[in-house]
N, C-alpha and C positions, 0 to 999 in steps of 0.2 A: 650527480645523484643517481644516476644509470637509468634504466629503463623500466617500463612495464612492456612484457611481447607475453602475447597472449595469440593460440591458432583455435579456431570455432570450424568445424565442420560442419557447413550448410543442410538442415535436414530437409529433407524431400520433402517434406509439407509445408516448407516456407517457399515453394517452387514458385515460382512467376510473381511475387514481389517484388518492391522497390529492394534496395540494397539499404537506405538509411533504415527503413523499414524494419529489415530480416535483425538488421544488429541493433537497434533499438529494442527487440525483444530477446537477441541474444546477449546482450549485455546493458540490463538492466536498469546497473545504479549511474548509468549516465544520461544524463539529458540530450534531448537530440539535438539542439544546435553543437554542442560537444563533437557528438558524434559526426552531427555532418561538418564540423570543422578538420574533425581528425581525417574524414574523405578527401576532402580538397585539398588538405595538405599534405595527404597520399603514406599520413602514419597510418590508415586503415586501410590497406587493400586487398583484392581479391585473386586468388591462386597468385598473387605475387606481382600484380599487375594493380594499377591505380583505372579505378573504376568511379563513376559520379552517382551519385544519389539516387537518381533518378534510374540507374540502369536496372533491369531486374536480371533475376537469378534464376536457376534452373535448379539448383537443388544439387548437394555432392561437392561445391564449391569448398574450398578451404577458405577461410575470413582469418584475416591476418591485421594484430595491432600491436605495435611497435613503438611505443612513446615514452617522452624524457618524463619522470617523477614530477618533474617542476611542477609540469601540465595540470599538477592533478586541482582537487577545486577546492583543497580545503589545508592546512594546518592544524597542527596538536595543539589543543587547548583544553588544561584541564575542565572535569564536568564531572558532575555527581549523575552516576548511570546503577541504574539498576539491572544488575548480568541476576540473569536466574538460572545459569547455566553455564559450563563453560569446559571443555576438554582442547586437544591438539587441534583439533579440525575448525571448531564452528565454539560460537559463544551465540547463546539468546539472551538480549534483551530487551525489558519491559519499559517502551517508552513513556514517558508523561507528556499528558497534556499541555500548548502549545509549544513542543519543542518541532524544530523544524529537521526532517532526515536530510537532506542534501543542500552543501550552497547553489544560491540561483540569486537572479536580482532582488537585492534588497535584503540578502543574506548569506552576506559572504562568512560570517563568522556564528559563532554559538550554536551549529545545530550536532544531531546527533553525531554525524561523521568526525567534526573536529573532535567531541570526546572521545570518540570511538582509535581514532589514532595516537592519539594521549593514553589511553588506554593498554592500548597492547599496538606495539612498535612495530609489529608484525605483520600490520592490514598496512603498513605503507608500502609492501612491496606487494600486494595482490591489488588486483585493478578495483577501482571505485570506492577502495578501501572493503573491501569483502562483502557491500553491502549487494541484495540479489533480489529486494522485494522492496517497497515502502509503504508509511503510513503516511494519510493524510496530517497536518501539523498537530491537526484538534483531535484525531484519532490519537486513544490511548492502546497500549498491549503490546503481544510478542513480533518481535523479528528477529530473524537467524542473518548471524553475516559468517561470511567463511572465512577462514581463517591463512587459509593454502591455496593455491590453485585447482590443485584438485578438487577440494573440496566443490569449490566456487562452482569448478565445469558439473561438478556431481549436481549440484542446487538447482543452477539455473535449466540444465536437464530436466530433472524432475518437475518445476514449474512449469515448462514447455507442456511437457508429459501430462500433468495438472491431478500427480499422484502428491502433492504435499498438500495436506487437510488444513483447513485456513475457518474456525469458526469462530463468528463475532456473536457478541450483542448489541441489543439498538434500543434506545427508546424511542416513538415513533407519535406523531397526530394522527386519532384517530383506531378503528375499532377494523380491523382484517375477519371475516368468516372464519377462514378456513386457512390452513397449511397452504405451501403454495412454491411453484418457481414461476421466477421472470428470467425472459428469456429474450432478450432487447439490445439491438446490437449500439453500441455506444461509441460516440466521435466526437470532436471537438465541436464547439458549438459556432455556430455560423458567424454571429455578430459579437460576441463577447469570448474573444478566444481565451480568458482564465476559467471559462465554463466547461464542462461536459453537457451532449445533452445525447438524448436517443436518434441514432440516425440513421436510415436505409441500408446507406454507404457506408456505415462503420464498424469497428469489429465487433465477433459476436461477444458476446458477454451473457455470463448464464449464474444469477443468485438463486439459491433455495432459503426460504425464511419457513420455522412455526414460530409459534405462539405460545410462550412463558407465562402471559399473564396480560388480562383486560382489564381495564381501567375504567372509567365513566367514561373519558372522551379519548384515552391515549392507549398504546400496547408497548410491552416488552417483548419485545421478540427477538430468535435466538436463528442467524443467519448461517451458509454457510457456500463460500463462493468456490464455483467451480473454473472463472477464468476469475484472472488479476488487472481489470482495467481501471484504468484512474477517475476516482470516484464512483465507483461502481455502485456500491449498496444507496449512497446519498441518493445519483440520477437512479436506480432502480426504483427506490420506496418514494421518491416523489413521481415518475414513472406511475406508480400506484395506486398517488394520490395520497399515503403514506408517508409525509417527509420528517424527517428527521429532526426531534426536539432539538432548538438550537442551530440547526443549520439555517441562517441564512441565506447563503448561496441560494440554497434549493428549497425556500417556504417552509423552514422550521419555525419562523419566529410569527410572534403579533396574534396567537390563538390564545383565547382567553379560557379558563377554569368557568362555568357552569358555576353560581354559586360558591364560587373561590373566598376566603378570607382576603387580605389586603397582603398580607406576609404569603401565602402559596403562590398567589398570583405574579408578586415579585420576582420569587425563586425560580419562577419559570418563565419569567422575564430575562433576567440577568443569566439563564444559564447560555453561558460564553462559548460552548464550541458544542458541534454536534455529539450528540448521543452517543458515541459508538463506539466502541471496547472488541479490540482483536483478543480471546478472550485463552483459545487453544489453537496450538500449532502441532503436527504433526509430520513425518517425515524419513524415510529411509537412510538413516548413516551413512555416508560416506566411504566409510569405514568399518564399522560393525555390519553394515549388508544387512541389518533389521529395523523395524519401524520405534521411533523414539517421538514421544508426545511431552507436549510441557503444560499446562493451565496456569492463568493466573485470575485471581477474582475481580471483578468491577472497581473501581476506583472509587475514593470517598463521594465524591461527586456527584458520579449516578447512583448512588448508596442513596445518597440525598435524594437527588429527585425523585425514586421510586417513594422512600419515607411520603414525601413530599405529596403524592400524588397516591398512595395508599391514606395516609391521612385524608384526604380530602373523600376521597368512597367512600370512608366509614362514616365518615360526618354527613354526606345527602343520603347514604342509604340506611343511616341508623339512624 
């Protein structure tokens, strides 16, 4: 089925890092046991040499990956996807709610990827299948996958760079002042490693959120991340004390309506995955060398729970 070779030139601000590390952020859509399997087995090496995980880097390095298609983690399966976009280079699109972007345990099959290769036959010969960023499962909105290598090197660039505009919405518990950044660096969590949580030692991570709109007890707020770390806005706005309607994980759920009817209180019981809607993407072409923006509107859902929780204001305040 031949290969994927793919050559990444180390940039000097990844200097004195691990090596799983540097490519974990230089190539994106794979997971790091992936990666550090692809070390050991010496299909990822460095200036051409097999280097371990653990080694760090100086920066100027050439990263080198060289692996059979077999490898990769997923299959074409057809899937109803929403492209809101789509030329040579790059296709965006608008994921729904609990679809899963990449397999890992416990889902090897239906998530976005296996569509995405069913899709356009094309991401089978670019690494990760073109994908360069992800969502959370329960996160809905845009993502761009590259279509070419080029492309891809162009993307995951600019993410480094942290020049591609990435703004969400969120519904949140709870009433914020003021406009605001968090500015918290974020790492796995100590005891429950499917956790993030904020950590000393972890890297930095920097959200901007205002405020759309106050509620009795909730806000709509309208974020806008300046790095990409996993789970970032969720650990930020509980971070806050702000967590996110719905999330679980991180103290979205079990807050009760003030005064609620029996039906709102439900609504905002059952709402099944966090608030949060990737909402606008933004981005320098690959190709055209000028900045290309896409929007899509909130999903029926939080359509709902804002109704949901606008109802219920007009009813204690009126």
């Amino acid at each position: 089925m031949g290969k994927i070779k793919r050559e990444i030139v180390v940039p000097e601000s990844l200097a004195f890092k691990r090596l799983d590390h540097i490519a974990a952020i230089l190539l994106p859509a794979y997971s790091r046991n992936r990666i550090q399997s692809w070390i050991k087995s010496g299909d990822l090496t460095v200036n051409g040499k097999p280097y371990r995980s653990s080694d760090k880097l100086a920066g100027g390095e050439t990263m080198a990956l060289n692996v059979a298609l077999e490898n990769l983690e997923a299959q074409p399966e057809p899937m109803d996807l929403d492209i809101v976009y789509e030329d040579q280079d790059l296709l965006v699109v608008n994921k729904s709610a609990g679809l899963v972007v990449h397999p890992g345990a416990g889902n090897s099959s239906g998530t976005l990827l296996n569509g995405l290769l069913f899709y356009a036959e094309c991401l089978s010969e670019v690494p990760g299948g073109g994908l360069v960023h992800r969502l959370d499962k329960g996160t809905t909105g845009l993502m761009v996958v590259a279509k070419n290598l080029e492309t891809q090197a162009s993307l995951v660039s600019q993410l480094h760079a942290r020049s591609v505009k990435r703004i969400y919405e969120a519904v949140v518990i709870g009433r914020p002042n003021l406009p605001g950044k968090v500015d918290a660096p974020i790492g796995r969590h100590k005891v429950l490693r499917t956790k993030m949580s904020i950590r000393q030692d972890g890297r930095r991570a920097v959200t901007h959120y205002k405020i759309l709109r106050r509620f009795i007890a909730h806000s709509h707020l309208q974020l806008r991340l300046e790095t990409g770390r996993t789970h970032q806005i969720r650990v930020h706005m509980q971070h806050l004390g702000f967590p996110l309607i719905g999330d679980s994980i991180y103290g979205g759920h079990g807050r009760m309506l003030l005064g609620s009817e029996a039906a709102e209180q439900q609504f905002l019981d059952n709402f099944g995955r966090p608030a949060l809607h990737a909402k606008k993407l933004s981005l320098i072409h690959p190709t055209l060398k000028e900045e290309v923006s896409w929007e899509v509107d909130i999903p029926t859902d939080m359509v709902g729970l804002l109704a949901c929780l606008d109802t219920h204001q007009s009813r204690m305040i009126g």
